[in-house]
C-alpha positions as CSV (number, residue, x, y, z in Angstrom):
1,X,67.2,76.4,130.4
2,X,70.7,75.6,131.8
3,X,71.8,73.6,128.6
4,X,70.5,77.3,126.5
5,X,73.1,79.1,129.1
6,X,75.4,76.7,128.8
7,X,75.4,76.8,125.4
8,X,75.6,80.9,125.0
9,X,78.2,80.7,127.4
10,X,80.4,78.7,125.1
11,X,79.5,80.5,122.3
12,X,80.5,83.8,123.7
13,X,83.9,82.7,124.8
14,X,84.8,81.1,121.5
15,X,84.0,84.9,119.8
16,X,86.4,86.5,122.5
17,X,88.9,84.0,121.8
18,X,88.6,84.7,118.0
19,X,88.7,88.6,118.7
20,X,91.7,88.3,120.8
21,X,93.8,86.5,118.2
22,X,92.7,88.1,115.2
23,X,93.1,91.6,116.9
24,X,97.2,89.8,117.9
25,X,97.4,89.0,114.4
26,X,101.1,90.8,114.1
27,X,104.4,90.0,112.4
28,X,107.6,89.0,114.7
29,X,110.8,88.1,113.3
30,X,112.7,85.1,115.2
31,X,112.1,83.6,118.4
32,X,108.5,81.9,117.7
33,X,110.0,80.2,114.2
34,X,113.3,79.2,114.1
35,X,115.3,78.5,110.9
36,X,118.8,77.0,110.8
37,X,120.7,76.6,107.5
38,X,123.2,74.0,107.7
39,X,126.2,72.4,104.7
40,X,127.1,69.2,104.5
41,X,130.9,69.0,104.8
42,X,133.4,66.0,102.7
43,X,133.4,64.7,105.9
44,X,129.8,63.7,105.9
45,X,129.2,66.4,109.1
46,X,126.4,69.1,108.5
47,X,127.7,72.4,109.5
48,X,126.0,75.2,110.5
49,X,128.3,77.7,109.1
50,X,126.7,81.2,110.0
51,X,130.2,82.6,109.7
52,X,133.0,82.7,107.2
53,X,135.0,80.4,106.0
54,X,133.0,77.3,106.8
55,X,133.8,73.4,105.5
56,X,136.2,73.5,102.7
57,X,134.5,71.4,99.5
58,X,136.8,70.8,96.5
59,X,135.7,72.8,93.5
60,X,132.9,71.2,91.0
61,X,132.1,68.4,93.7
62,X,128.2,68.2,95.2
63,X,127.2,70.7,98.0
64,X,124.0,70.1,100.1
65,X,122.1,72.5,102.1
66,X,120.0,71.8,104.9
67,X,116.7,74.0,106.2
68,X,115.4,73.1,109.9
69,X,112.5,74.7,110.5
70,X,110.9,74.6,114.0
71,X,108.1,75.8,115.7
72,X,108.9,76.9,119.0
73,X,105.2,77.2,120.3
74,X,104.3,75.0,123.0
75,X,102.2,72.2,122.5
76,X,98.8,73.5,123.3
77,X,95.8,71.4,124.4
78,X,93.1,73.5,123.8
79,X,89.8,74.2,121.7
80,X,90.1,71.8,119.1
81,X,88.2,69.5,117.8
82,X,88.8,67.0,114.3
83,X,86.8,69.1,112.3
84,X,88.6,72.4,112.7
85,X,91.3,73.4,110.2
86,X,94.4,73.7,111.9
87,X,95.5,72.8,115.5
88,X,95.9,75.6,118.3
89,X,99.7,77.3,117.7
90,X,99.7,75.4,114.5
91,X,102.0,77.3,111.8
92,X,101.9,77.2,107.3
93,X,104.9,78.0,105.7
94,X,104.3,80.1,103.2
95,X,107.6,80.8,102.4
96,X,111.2,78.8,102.0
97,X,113.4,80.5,99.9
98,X,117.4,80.2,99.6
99,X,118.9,84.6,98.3
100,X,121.4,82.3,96.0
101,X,120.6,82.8,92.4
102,X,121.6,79.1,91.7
103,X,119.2,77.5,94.1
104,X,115.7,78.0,93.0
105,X,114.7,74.4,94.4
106,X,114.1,73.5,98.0
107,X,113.0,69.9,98.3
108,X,111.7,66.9,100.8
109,X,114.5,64.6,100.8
110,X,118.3,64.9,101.5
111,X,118.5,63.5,97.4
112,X,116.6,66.5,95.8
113,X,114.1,64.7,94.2
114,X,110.7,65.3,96.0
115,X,110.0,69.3,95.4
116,X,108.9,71.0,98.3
117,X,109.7,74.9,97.1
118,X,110.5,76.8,94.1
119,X,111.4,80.1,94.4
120,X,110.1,80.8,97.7
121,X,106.8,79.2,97.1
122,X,105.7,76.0,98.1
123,X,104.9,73.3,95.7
124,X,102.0,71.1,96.2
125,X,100.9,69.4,98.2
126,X,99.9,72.3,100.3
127,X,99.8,73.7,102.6
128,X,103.3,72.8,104.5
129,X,102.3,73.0,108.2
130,X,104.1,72.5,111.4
131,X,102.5,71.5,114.6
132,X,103.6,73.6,117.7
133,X,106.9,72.3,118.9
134,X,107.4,70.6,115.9
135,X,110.9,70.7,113.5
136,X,111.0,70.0,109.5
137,X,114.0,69.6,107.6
138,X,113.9,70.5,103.8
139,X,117.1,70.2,101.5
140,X,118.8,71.6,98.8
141,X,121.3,70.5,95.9
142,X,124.4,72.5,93.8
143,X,128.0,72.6,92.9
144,X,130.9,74.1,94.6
145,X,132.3,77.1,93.2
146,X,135.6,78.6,94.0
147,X,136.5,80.6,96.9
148,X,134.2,81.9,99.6
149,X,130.8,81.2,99.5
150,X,127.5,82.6,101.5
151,X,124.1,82.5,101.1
152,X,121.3,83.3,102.7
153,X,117.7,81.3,103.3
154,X,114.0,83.1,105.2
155,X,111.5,81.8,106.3
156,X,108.1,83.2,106.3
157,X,105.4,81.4,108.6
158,X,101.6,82.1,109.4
159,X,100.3,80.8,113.2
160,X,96.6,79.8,113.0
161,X,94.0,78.8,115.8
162,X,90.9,76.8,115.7
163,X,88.6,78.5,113.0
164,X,91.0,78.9,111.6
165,X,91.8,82.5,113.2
166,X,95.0,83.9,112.0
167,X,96.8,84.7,115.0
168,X,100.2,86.4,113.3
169,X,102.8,86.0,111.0
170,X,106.4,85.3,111.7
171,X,109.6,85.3,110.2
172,X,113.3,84.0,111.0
173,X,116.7,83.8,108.3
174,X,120.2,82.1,108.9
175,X,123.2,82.3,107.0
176,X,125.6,79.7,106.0
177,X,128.9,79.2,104.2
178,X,131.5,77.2,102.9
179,X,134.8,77.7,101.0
180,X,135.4,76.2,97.2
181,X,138.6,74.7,97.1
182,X,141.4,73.8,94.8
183,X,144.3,71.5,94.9
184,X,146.9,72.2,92.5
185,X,150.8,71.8,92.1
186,X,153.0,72.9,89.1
187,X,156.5,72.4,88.0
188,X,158.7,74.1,85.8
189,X,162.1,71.9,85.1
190,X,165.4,73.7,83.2
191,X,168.4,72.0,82.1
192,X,171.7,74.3,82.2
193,X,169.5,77.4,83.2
194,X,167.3,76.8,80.0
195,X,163.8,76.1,80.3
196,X,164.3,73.5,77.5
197,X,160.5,72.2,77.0
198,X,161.4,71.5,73.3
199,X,164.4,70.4,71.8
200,X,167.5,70.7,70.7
201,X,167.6,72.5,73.9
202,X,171.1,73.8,75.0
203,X,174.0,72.6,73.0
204,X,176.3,70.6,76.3
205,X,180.0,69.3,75.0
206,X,179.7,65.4,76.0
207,X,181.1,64.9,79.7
208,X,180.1,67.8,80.6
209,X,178.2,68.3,83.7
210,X,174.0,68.9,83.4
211,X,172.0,70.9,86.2
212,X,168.6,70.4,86.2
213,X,165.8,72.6,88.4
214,X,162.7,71.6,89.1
215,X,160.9,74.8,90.6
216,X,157.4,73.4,92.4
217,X,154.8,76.2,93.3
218,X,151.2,75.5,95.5
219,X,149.2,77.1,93.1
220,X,146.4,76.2,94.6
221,X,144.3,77.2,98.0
222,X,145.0,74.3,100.5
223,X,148.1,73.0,102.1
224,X,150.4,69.9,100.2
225,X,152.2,66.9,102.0
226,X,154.3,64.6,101.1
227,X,155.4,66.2,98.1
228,X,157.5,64.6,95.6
229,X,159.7,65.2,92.8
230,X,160.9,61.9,90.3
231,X,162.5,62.3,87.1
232,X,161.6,59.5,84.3
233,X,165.3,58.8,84.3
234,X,166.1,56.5,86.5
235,X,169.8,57.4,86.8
236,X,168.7,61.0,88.2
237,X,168.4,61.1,91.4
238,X,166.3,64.6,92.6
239,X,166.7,66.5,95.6
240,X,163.8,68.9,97.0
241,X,164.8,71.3,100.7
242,X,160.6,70.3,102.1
243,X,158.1,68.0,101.4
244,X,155.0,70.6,102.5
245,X,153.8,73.5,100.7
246,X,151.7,76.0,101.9
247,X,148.8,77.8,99.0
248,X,151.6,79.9,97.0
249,X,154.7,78.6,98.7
250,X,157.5,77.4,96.1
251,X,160.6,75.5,96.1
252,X,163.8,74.4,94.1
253,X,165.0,71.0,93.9
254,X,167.8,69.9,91.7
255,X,169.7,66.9,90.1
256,X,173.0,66.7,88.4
257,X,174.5,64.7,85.9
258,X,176.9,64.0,83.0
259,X,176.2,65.1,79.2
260,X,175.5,61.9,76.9
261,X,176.3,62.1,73.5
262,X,172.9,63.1,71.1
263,X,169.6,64.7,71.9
264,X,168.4,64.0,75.7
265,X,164.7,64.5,77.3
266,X,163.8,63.9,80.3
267,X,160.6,64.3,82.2
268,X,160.1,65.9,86.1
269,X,157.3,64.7,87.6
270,X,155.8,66.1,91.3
271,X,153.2,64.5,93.3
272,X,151.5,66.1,96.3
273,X,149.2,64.7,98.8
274,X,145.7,67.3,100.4
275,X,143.2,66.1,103.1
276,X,141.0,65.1,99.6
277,X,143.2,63.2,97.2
278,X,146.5,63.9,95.4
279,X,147.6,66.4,92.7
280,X,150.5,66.0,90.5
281,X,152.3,67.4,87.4
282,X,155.1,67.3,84.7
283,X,157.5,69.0,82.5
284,X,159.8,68.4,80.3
285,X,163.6,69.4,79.4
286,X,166.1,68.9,76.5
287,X,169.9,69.2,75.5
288,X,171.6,68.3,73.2
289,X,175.0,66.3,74.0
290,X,178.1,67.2,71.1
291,X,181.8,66.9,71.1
292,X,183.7,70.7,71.4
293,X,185.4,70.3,67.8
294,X,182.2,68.5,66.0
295,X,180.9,68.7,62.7
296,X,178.2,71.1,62.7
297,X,175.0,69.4,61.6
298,X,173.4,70.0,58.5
299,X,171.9,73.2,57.6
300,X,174.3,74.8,59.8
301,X,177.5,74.0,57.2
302,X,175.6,73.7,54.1
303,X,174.0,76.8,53.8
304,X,177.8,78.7,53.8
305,X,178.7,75.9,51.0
306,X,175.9,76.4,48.8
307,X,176.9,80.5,48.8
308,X,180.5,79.7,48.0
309,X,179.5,77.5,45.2
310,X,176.7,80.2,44.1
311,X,179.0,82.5,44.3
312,X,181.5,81.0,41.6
313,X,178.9,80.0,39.1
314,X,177.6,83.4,39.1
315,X,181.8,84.6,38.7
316,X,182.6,82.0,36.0
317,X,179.6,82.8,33.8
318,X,180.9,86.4,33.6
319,X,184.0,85.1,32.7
320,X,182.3,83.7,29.6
């Protein structure tokens, strides 16, 4: 008789447990699920960039997304025994999705290669479960675009109890960001004033002197060190007022010289030095060297002679 109470005892507690949760069966958002979104900076550092600008990454290199998911439940040693489905506070994702357009693909490993999620919805195995007090990490894979960058990523969870009783649903999100760099320098070079980039270029009497400008801009979006300016001559010596440029900043460096006799081209070359690599660039400039009381070259004295002499044949067969 006492095992029979015994046993209706148990029985009826087990249904008010069940009513309790399923009648709590409610959506939260945050606090009982937890998702942080985290980028993996050049600097091998995962950052959990919920705010602008985040780690800068170089245009066109790999980015990586991280997605820790953790239950916050405490572990609960309750009603449960082998045979029930899930474990008390015991939570299924049924949701991982990233708002970016360009990451439909959340997956296992730091690589991308094991799928965990497409679109939102998980890929088998299923289901994806966390224990209570328990943290996954899920990744995903792109390529850095320019300028600033943010997405999104949700989470949507389902809490279970022995039965399984569905006890609610919850929900968390977290932002993250980074900033798509590039590294760029340019320079224009002039000879005289003229931006010369073909020849004959300007016309200098020989022993005359030559100016040459090399005008270097930051055209790109991150600060330059140790810049550099070297012309392929190696009798011109440049000199440049700085050797940092801030994004947009410009300067003027010059080099002087004596006019050589014939056509000249020389090439001005800038380097640059960023907290990823170098940049550099060229550009060429042309004169041409001729004495003051030269013979002008060929069309430039033929074309009158060949009128003159037109000219009188056209005269002389009149005179005929």
């Amino acid at each position: 008789m006492r095992n029979k109470q015994n046993m209706i005892l148990c029985i009826g507690v087990a249904l008010v447990f069940m009513i309790i949760f399923a009648g709590n069966a409610v959506a939260s958002t945050g606090g009982t699920v937890d998702l942080e979104k985290y980028t993996l900076g050049t600097d091998g550092v995962w950052y959990d960039a919920d705010v602008v600008t985040g780690p800068e990454i170089p245009v066109g290199n790999p980015v990586k997304w991280k997605y820790v998911v953790t239950n916050n439940l405490d572990p609960v040693n309750g009603l449960h025994e082998p045979a029930d489905t899930y474990a008390p506070g015991e939570m299924v994702i049924t949701s991982l999705n990233d708002e970016h357009p360009a990451v439909l693909d959340i997956f296992e490993d730091e690589d991308c290669t094991i799928p965990a999620f497409h679109d939102g919805a998980p890929m088998p195995p299923v289901p994806k479960t966390i224990l209570s007090g328990q943290t996954v990490e899920y990744f995903a894979c792109g390529i850095a675009a320019s300028g600033q960058y943010e997405n999104r990523a949700t989470v949507d969870v389902e809490e279970y109890y022995p039965g399984p009783v569905l006890v609610g649903t919850h929900y968390d999100e977290d932002f993250s960001h980074y900033f798509g760099v590039v590294a760029s320098i340019d320079i224009e070079k002039s000879t005289n004033g003229h931006d010369a980039d073909t020849g004959p270029g300007p016309s200098i009497p020989v022993g005359d002197p030559v100016l040459w400008e090399y005008v270097v801009t930051n055209d790109g979006d991150v600060p330059l060190i140790l810049v550099t300016v070297a012309d392929d001559d190696p009798d011109v010596a440049v000199s440049c007022p700085t050797c940092a440029l801030a994004p947009g900043q410009s300067m003027t460096c010059t080099a002087s010289g004596i006019a050589v006799a014939g056509q000249y081209t020389n090439l001005g070359t800038v380097t640059a030095q960023w907290d990823e690599g170098s940049v550099s660039n060229s550009d060429p400039s042309n004169y041409y060297g001729g004495a003051d009381n030269e013979i002008p070259e060929f069309p430039t004295i033929a074309l009158p002679v060949v009128a003159i002499l037109g000219l009188a044949f056209i005269f002389q067969r009149r005179k005929e």
